[in-house]
N, CA, C and O atoms as CSV, one atom per row, in Angstrom:
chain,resi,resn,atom,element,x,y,z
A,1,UNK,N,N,24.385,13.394,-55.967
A,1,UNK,CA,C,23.385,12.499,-56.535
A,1,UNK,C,C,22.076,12.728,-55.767
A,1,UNK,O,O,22.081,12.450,-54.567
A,2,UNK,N,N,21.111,13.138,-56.251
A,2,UNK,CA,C,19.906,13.341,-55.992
A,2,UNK,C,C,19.112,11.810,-55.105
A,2,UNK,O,O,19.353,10.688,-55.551
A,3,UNK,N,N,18.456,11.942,-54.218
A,3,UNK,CA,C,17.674,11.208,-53.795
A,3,UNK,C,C,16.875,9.862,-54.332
A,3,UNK,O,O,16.913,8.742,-53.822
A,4,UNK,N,N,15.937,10.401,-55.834
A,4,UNK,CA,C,15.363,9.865,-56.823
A,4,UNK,C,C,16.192,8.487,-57.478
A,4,UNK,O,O,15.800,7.328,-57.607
A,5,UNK,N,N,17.725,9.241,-57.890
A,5,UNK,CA,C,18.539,8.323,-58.707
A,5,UNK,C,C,18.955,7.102,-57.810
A,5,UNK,O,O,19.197,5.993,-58.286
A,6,UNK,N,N,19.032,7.473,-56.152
A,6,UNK,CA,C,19.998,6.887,-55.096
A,6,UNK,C,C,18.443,5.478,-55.294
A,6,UNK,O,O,18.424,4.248,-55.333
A,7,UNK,N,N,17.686,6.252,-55.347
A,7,UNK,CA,C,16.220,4.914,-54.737
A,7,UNK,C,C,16.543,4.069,-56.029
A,7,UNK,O,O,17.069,2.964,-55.900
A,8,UNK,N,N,16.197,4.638,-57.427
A,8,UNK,CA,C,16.352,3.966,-58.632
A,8,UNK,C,C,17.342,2.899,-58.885
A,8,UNK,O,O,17.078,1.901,-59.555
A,9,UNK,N,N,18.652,3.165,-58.255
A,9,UNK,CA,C,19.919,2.404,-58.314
A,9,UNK,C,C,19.469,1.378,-57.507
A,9,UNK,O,O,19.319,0.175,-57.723
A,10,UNK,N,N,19.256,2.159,-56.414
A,10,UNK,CA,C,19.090,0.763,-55.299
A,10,UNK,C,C,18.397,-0.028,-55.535
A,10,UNK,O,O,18.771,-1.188,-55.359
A,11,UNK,N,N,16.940,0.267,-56.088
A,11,UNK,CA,C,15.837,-0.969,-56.535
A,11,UNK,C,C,16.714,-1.664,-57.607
A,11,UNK,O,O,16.993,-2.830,-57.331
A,12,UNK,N,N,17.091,-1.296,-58.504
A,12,UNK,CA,C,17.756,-1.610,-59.841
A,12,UNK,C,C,18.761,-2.909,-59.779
A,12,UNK,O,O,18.646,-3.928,-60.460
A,13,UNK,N,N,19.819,-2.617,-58.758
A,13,UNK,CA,C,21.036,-3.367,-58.852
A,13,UNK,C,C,20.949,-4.126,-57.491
A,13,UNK,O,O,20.844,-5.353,-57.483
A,14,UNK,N,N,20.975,-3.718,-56.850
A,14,UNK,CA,C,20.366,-4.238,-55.021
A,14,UNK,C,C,19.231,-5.107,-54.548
A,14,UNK,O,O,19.507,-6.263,-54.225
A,15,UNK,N,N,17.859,-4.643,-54.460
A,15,UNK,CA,C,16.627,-5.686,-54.169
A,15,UNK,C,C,15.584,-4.911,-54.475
A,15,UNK,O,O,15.598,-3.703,-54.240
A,16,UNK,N,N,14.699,-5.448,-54.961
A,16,UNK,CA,C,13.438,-4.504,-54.809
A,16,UNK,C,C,13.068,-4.235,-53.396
A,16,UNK,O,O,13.010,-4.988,-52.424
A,17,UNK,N,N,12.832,-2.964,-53.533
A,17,UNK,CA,C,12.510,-2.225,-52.142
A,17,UNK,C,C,13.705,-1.531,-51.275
A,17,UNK,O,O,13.656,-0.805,-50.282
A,18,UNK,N,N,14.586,-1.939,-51.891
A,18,UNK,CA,C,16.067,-0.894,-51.090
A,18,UNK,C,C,15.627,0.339,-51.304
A,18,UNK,O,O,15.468,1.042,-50.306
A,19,UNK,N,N,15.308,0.935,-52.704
A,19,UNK,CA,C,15.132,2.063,-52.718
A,19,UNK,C,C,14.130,2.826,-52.107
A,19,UNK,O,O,14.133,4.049,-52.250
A,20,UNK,N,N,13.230,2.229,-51.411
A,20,UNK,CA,C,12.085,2.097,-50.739
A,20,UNK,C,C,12.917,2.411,-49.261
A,20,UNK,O,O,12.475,3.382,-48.646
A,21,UNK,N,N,14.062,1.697,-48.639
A,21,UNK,CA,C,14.180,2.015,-47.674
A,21,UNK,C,C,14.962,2.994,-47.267
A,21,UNK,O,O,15.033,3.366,-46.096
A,22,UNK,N,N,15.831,3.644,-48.561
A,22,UNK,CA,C,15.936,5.164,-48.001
A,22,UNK,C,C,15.274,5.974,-48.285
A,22,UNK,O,O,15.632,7.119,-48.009
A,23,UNK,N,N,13.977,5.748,-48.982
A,23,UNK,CA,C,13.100,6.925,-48.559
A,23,UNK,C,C,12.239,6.809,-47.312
A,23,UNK,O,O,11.117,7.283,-47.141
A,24,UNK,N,N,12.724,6.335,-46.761
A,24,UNK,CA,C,11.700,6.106,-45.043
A,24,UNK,C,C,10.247,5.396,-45.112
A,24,UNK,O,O,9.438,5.484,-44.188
A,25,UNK,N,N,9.975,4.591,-46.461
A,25,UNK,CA,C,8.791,3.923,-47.265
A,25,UNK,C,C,8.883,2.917,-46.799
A,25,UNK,O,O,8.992,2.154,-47.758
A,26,UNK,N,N,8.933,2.061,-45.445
A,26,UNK,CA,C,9.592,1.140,-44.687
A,26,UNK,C,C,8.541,-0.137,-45.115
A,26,UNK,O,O,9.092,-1.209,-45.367
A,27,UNK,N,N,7.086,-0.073,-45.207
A,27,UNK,CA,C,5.941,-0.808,-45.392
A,27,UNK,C,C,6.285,-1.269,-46.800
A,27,UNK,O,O,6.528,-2.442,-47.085
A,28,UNK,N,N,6.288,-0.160,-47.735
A,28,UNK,CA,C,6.408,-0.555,-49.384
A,28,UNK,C,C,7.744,-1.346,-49.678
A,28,UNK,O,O,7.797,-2.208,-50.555
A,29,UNK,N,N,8.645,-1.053,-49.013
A,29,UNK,CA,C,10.178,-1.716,-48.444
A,29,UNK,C,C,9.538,-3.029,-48.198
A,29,UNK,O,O,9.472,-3.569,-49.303
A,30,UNK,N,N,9.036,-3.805,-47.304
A,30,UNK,CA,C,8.902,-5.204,-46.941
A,30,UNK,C,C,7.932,-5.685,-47.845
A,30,UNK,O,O,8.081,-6.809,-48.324
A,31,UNK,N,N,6.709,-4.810,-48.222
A,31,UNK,CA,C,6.097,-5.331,-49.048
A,31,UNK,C,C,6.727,-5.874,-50.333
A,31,UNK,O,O,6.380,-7.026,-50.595
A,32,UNK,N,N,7.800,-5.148,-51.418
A,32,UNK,CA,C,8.110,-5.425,-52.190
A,32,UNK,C,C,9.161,-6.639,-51.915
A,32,UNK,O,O,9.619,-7.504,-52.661
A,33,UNK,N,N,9.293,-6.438,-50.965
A,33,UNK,CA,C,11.136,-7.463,-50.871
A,33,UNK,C,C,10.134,-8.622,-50.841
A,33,UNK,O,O,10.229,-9.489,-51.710
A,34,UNK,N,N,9.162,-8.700,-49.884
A,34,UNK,CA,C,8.235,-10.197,-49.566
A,34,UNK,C,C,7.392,-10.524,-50.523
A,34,UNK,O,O,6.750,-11.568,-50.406
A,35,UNK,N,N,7.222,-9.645,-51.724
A,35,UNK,CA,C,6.476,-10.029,-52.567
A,35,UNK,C,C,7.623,-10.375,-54.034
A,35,UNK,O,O,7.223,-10.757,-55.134
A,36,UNK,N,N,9.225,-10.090,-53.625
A,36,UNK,CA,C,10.219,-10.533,-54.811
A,36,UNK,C,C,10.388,-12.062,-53.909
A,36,UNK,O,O,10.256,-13.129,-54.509
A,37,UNK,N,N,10.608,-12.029,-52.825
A,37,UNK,CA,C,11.536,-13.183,-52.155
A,37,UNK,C,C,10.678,-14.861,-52.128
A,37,UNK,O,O,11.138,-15.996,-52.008
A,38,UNK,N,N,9.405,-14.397,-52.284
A,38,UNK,CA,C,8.805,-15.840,-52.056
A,38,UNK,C,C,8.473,-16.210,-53.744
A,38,UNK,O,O,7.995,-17.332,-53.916
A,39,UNK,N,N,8.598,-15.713,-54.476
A,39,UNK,CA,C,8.230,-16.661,-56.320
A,39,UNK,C,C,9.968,-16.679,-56.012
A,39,UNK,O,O,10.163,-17.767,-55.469
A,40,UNK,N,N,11.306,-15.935,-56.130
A,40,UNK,CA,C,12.347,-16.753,-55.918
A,40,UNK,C,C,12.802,-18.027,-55.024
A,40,UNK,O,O,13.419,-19.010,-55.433
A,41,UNK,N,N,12.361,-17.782,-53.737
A,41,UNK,CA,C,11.932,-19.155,-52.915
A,41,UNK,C,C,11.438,-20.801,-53.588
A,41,UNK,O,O,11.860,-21.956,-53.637
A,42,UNK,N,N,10.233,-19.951,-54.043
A,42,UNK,CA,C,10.046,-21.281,-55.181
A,42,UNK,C,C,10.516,-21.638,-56.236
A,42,UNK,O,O,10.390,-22.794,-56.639
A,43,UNK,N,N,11.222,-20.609,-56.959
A,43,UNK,CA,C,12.116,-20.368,-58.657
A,43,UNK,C,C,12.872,-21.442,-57.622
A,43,UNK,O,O,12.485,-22.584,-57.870
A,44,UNK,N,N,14.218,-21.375,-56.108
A,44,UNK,CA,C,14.991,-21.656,-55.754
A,44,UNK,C,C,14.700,-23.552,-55.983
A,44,UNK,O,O,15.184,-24.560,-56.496
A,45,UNK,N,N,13.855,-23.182,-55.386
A,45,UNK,CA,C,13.165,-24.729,-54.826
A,45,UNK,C,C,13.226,-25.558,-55.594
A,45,UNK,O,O,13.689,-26.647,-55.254
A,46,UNK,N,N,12.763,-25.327,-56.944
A,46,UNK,CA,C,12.565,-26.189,-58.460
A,46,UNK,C,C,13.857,-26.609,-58.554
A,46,UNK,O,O,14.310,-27.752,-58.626
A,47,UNK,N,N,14.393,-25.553,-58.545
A,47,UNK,CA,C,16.100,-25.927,-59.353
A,47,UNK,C,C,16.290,-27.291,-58.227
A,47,UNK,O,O,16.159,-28.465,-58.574
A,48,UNK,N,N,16.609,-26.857,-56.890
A,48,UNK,CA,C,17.079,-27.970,-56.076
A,48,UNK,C,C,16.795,-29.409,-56.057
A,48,UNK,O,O,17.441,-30.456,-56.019
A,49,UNK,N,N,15.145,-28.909,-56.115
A,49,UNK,CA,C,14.759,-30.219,-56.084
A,49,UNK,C,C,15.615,-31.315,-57.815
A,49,UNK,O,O,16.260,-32.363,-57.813
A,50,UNK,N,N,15.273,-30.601,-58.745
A,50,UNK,CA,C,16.200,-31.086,-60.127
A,50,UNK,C,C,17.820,-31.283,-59.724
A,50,UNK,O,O,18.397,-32.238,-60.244
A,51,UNK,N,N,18.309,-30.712,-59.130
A,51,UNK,CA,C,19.672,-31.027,-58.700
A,51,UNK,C,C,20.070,-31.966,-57.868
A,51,UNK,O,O,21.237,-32.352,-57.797
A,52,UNK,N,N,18.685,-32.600,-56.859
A,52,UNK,CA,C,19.077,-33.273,-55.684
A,52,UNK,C,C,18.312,-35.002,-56.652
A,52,UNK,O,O,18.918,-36.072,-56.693
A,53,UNK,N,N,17.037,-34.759,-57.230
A,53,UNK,CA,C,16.559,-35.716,-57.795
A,53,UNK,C,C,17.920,-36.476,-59.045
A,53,UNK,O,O,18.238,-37.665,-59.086
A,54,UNK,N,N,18.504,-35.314,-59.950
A,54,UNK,CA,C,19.814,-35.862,-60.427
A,54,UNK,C,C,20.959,-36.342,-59.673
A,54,UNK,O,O,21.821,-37.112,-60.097
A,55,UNK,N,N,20.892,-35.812,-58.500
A,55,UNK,CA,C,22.499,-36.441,-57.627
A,55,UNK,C,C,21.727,-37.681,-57.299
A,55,UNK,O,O,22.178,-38.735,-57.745
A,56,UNK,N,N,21.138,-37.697,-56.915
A,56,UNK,CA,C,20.310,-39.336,-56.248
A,56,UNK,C,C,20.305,-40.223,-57.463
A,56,UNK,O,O,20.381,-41.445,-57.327
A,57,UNK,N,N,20.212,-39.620,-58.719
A,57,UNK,CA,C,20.133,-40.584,-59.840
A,57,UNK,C,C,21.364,-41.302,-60.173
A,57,UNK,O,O,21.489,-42.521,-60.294
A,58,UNK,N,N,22.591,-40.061,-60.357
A,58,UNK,CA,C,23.906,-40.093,-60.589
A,58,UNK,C,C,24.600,-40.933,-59.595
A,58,UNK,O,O,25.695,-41.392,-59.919
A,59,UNK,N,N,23.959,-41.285,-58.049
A,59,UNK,CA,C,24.457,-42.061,-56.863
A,59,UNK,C,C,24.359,-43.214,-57.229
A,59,UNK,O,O,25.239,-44.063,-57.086
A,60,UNK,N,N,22.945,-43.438,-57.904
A,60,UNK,CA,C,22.474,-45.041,-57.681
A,60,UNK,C,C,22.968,-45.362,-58.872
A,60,UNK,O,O,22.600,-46.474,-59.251
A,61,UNK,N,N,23.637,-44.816,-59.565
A,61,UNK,CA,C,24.272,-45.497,-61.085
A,61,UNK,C,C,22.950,-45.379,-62.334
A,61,UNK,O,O,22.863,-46.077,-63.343
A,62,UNK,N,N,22.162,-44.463,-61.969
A,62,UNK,CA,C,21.007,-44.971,-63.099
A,62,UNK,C,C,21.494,-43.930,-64.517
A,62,UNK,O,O,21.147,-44.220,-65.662
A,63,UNK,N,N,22.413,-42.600,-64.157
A,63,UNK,CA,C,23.162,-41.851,-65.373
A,63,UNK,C,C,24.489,-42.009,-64.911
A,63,UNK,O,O,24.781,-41.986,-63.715
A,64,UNK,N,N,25.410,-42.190,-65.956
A,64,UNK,CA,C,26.615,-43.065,-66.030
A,64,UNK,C,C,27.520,-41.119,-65.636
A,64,UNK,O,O,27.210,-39.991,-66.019
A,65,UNK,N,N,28.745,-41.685,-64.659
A,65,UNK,CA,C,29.514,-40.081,-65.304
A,65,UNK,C,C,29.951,-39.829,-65.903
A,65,UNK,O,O,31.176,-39.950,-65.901
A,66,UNK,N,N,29.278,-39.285,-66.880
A,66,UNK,CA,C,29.792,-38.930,-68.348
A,66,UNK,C,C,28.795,-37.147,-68.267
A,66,UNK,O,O,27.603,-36.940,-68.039
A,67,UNK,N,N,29.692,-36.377,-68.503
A,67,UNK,CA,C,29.436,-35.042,-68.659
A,67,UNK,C,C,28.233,-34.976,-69.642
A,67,UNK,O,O,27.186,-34.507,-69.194
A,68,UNK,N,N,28.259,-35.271,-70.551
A,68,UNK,CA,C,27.537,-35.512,-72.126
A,68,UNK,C,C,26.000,-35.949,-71.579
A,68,UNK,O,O,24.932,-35.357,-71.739
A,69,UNK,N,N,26.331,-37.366,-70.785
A,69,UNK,CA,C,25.290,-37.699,-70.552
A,69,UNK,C,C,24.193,-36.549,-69.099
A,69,UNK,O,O,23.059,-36.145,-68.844
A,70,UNK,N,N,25.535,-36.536,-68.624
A,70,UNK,CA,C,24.777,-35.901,-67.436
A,70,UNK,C,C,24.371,-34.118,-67.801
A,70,UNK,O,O,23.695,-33.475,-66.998
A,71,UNK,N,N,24.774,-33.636,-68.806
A,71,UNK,CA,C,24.089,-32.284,-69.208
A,71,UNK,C,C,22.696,-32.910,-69.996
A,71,UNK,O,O,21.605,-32.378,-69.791
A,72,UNK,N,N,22.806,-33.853,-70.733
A,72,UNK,CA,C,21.414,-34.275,-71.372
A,72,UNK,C,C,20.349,-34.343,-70.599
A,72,UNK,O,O,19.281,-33.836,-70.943
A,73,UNK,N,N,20.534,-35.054,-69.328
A,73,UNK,CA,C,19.634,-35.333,-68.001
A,73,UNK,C,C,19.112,-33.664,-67.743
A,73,UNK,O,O,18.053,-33.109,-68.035
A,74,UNK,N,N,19.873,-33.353,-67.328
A,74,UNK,CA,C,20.127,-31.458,-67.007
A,74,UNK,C,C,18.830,-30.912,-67.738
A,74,UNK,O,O,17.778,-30.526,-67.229
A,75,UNK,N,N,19.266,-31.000,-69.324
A,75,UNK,CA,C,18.474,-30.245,-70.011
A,75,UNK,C,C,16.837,-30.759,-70.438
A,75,UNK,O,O,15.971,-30.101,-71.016
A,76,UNK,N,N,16.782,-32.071,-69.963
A,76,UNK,CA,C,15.978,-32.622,-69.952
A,76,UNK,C,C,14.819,-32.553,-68.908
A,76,UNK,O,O,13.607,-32.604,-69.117
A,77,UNK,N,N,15.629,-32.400,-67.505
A,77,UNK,CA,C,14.573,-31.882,-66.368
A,77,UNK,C,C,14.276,-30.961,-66.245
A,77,UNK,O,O,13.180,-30.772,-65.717
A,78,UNK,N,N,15.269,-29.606,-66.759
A,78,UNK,CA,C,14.818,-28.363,-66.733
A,78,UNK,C,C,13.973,-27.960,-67.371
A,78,UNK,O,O,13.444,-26.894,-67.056
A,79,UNK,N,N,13.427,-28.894,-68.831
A,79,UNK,CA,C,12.753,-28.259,-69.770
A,79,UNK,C,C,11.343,-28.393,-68.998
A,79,UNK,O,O,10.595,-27.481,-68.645
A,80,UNK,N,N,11.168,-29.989,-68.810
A,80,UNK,CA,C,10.048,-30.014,-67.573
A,80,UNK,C,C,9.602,-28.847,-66.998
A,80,UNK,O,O,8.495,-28.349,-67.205
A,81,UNK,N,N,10.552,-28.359,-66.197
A,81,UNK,CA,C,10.215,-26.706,-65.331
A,81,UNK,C,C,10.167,-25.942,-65.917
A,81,UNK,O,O,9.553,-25.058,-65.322
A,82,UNK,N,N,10.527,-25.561,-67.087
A,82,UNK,CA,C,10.222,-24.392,-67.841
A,82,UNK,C,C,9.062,-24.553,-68.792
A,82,UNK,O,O,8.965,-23.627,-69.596
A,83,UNK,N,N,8.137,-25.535,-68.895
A,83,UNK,CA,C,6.980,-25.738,-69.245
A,83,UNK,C,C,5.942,-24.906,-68.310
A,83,UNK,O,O,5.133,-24.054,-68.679
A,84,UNK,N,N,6.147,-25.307,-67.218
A,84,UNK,CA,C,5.465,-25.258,-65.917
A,84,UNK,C,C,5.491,-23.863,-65.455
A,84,UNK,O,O,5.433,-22.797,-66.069
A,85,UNK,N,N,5.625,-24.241,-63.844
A,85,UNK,CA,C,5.840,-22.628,-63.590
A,85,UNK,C,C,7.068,-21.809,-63.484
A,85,UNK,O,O,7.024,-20.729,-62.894
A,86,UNK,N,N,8.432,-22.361,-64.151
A,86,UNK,CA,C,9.330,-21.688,-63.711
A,86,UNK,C,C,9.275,-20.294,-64.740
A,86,UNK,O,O,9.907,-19.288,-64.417
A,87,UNK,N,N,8.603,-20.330,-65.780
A,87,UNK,CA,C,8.977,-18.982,-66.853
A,87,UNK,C,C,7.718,-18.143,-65.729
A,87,UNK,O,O,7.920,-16.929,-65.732
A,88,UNK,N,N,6.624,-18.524,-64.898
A,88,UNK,CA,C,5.959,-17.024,-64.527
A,88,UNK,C,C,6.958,-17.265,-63.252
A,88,UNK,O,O,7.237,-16.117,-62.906
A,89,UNK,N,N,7.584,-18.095,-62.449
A,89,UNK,CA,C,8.000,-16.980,-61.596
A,89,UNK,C,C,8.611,-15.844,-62.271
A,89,UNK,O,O,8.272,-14.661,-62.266
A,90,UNK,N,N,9.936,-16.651,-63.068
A,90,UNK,CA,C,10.587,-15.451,-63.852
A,90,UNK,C,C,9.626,-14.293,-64.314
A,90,UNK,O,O,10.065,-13.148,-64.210
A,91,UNK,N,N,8.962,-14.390,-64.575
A,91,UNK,CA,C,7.653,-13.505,-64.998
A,91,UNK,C,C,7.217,-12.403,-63.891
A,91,UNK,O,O,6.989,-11.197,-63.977
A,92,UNK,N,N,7.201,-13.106,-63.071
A,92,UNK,CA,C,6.670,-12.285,-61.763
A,92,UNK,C,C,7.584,-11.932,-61.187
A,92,UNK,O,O,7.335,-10.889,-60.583
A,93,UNK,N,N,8.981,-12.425,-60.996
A,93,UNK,CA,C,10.030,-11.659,-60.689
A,93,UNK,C,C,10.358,-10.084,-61.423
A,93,UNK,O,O,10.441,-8.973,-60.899
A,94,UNK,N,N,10.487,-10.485,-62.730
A,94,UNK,CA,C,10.721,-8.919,-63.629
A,94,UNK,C,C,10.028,-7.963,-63.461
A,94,UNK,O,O,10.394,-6.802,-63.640
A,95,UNK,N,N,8.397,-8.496,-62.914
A,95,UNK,CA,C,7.118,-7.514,-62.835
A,95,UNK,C,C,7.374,-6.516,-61.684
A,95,UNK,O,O,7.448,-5.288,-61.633
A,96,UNK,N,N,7.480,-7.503,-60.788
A,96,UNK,CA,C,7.755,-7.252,-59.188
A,96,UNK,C,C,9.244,-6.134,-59.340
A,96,UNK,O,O,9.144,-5.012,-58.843
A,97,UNK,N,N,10.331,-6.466,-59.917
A,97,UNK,CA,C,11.343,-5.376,-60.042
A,97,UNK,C,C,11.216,-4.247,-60.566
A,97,UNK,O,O,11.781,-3.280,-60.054
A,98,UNK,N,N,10.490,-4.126,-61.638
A,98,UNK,CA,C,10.485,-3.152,-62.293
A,98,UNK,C,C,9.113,-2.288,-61.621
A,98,UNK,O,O,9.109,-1.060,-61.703
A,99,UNK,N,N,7.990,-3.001,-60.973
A,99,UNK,CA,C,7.564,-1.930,-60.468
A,99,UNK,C,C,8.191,-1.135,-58.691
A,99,UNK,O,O,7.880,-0.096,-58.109
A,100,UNK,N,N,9.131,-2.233,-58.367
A,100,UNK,CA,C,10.224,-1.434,-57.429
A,100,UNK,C,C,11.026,-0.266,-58.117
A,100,UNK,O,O,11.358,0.714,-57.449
A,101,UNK,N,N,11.310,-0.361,-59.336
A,101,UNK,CA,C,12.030,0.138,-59.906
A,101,UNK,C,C,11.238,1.586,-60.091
A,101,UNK,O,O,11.785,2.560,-59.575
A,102,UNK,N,N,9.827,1.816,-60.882
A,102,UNK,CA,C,8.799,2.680,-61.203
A,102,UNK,C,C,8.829,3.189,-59.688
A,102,UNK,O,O,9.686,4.048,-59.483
A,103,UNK,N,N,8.212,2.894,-58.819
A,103,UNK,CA,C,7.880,3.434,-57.864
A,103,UNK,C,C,8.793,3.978,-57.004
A,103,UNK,O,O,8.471,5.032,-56.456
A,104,UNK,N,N,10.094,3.392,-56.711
A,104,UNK,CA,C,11.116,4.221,-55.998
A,104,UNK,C,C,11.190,5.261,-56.768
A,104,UNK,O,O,10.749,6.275,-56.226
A,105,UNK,N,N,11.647,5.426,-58.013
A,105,UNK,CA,C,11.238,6.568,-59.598
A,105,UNK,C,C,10.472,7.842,-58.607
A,105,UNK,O,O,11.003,8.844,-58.128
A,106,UNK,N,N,8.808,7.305,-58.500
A,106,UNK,CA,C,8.130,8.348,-58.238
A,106,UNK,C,C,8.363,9.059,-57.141
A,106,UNK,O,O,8.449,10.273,-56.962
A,107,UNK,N,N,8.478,7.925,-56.256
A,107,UNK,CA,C,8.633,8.414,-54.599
A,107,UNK,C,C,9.781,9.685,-54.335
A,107,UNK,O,O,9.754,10.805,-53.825
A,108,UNK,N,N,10.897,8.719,-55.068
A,108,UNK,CA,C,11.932,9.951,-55.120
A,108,UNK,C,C,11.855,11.420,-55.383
A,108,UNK,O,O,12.055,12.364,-54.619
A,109,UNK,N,N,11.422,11.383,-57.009
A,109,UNK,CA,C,11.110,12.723,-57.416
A,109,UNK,C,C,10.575,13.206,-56.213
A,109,UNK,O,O,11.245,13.996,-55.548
A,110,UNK,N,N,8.963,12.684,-55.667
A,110,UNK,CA,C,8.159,13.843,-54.675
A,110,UNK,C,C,8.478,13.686,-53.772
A,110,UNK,O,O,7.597,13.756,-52.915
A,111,UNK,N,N,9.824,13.387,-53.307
A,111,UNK,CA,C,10.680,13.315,-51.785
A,111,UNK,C,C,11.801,14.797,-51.947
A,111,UNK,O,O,12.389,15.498,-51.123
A,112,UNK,N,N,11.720,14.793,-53.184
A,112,UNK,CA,C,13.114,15.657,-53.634
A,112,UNK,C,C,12.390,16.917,-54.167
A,112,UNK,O,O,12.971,17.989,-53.999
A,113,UNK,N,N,11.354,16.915,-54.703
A,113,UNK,CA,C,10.301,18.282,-54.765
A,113,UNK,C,C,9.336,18.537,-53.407
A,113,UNK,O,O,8.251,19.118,-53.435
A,114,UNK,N,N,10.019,17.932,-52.141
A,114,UNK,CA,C,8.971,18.573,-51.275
A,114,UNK,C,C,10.303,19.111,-50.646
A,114,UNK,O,O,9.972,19.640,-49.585
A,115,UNK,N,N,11.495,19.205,-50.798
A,115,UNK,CA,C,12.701,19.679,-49.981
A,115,UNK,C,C,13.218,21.036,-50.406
A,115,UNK,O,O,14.185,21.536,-49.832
């Protein structure tokens, strides 16, 4: 397996910027990982905070336990966040991968045509 494909996989299925770090691209490596890891940080954050604001609800008796009811709540706070900013993190997540993805691509090839 060629060099090129090894970076491609790795960005692909692994993290953005793996493939970055076996080509010895160690800078473009942290850059990409720190520029995927903090819009997931916050993607993370949203959810929690909706999960911890529903358990606190579900504690104090204000949604009854009833599955039915408590997916309604669910779909109800999430839509909130998906108004907002949760579709650009997602947004900026895909961007951010796929140009890990492009660029390990290039790097590879001219890692593997200078050998």
């Amino acid at each position: 397996m060629n060099i090129a494909l090894k970076a491609v996989l790795l960005s692909a299925l692994v993290y953005p910027g793996a493939g970055h770090y076996i080509l010895n691209k160690r800078i473009a490596c942290a850059v990409l990982a720190c520029a995927f890891t903090l819009p997931l940080l916050f993607l993370f954050s949203d959810i929690f905070q909706v999960a911890h604001s529903l358990a606190d609800q579900i504690s104090a008796g204000q949604i009854p336990l009833d599955i039915i009811e408590i997916r309604h709540q669910i779909d109800t706070e999430l839509s909130s966040i998906t108004e907002g900013s949760f579709s650009y993190y997602l947004y900026g997540l895909g961007i951010i991968w796929l140009i890990g993805i492009i660029d390990s691509y290039r790097l590879g090839k001219a890692a593997s045509h200078l050998k």
